[in-house]
C-alpha positions, 0 to 999 in steps of 0.5 A, a space after each residue: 601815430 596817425 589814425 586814416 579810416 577811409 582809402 579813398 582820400 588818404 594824402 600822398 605824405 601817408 602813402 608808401 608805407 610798409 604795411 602789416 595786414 590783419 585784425 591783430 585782435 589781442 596783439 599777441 606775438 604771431 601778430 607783433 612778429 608780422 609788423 616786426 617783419 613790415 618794420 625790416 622794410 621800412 628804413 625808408 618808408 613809415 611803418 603802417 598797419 592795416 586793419 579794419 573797424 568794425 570787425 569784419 566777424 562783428 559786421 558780418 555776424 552782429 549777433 554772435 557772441 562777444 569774441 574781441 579781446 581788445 576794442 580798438 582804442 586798446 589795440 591801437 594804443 598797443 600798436 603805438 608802442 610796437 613803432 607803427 607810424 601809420 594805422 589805416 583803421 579802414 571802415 568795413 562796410 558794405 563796399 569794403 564786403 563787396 569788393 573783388 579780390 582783384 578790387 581789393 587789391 587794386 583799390 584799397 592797396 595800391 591805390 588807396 594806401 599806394 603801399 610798396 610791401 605788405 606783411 601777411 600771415 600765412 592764411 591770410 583772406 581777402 576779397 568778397 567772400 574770402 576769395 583770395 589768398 596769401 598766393 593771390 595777394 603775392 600775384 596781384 602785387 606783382 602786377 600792382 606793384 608792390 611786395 607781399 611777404 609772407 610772415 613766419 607761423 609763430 607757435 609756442 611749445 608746437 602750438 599756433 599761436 592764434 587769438 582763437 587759442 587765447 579766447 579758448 585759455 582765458 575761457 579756462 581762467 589760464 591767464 599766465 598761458 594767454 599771456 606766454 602767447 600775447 606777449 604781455 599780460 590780458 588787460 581789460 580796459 574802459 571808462 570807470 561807471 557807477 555800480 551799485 556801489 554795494 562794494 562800498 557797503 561792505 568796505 571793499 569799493 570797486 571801480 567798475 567797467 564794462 565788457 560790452 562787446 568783448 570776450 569773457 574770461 572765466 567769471 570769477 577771482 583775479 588777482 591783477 596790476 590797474 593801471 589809471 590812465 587818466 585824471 589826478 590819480 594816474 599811476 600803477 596799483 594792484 588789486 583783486 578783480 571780480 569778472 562775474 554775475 554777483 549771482 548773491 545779488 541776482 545780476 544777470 549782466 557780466 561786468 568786471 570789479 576792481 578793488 584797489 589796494 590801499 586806494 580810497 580815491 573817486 575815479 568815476 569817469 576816468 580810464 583804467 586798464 586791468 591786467 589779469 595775472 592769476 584766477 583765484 577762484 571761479 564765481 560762487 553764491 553766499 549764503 550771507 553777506 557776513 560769509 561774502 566779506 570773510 571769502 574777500 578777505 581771503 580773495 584779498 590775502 591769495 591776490 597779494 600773495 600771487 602778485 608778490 611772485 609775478 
């Protein structure tokens, strides 16, 4: 898949696409049915999407709190498996804000990407403050010259499916609902750092990633598939995740701990990708360490139990 991030210098072999347009934060399957819909017109053009970094809601409020449920690499990494050929990863700044709808549409879509149809969803938004729509879009391709589609709205059991709604479930630790909406398991994903390596200590070593800028879910116990995806040990695991604070140890700062099953391997500095499948229980303060290893111990024995009926 071919990555471009500025419409101004884009070759002419990388125009013409069929272009799905959106954030597709989480790629759930309101999001995989828009690029399904941009692949039926894509027979004789390459299949694209269109899609900003940072963030349009990260440049415009950095200070709110942490909402994406995917950073790019692992959004761009699941659009590669779904077939898109081209991603305009475009940069958001303070030109892209400022531009026109009209400019927008003008610039961007067809002449930058020279774009021949655009999937959208319903409410789709575009153009300094939010000024045009998906009837607009429709209008100013007609005179641009080029399609504009307007997906289906997908719901599962009447509800939207949207990435609001999934925040909302992982928040509740409903990992199996998030996933009925994504269209596969929530995964966390990064670079392996060094904790305080108390995990050791106590016979439980844990790989350890950050979740700086990403979505919380509820802080506590989750059974979950590991997937290590660089390195020696690359393969698929199982194991039991912790998602929290360490309150027992003082920590403010909220990182995700995976113990690995039957694993003892160093894997500092490698890529791992974590699948929550079931919260097992929420965070909670020991009164002893002695007390802490026999509630892992159990963690250990439900995440087993879990994953054998996933």
């Amino acid at each position: 898949m071919r990555i471009l991030t500025d419409y101004n210098i884009i070759n002419e072999c990388h125009k013409g696409a069929s272009v799905a347009v959106g954030n597709f934060d989480g790629v759930h399957l309101g999001h995989q049915s828009i690029i399904k819909n941009a692949g039926q017109f894509s027979s004789n053009c390459p299949l694209g999407v269109l899609t900003f970094s940072p963030h349009p809601r990260e440049f415009f409020k950095p200070e709110s709190s942490a909402f994406r449920l995917m950073n790019d690499k692992s959004r761009n990494n699941r659009l590669k498996k779904l077939g898109v050929e081209i991603l305009y990863q475009i940069t958001f700044d303070e030109t892209m804000a400022s531009l026109s709808a009209y400019n927008f549409a003008e610039k961007v879509i067809a002449k930058g990407l020279g774009a021949k149809n655009l999937v959208i969803g319903a409410d789709f938004c575009f153009g300094k403050d939010r000024t045009g729509d998906a009837n607009m879009l429709i209008e100013l391709g007609n005179d641009l010259g080029f399609n504009v589609e307007i997906a289906d709205t997908v719901s599962d059991d009447d509800k939207i499916l949207s990435s609001t709604s999934i925040r909302n479930l992982l928040s509740d630790g409903c990992t199996r609902d998030a996933a009925k909406m994504l269209g596969h398991w929530h995964r966390l994903d990064g670079l392996v750092i060094t904790g305080d390596q108390r995990g050791r200590t106590l016979g439980y070593p844990t790989a350890n990633i950050s979740l700086d800028r990403l979505h919380k879910p509820r802080l506590g116990i989750y059974s979950v598939l590991v997937d290590i995806l660089s390195g020696p040990k690359c393969g698929s695991y199982t194991g039991v995740t912790s998602v929290g604070k360490k309150p027992m140890f003082g920590d403010n700062v909220i990182n995700c701990e995976t113990y690995i099953f039957d694993f003892q391997e160093d894997i500092y500095g490698e890529e791992i990708s974590v699948a929550l499948i079931d919260f097992i229980r929420p965070e909670e303060n020991f009164s002893s360490v002695e007390e802490l290893i026999l509630q892992m111990d159990l963690d250990c024995r439900k995440a087993k139990k879990s994953l054998s009926r996933r």
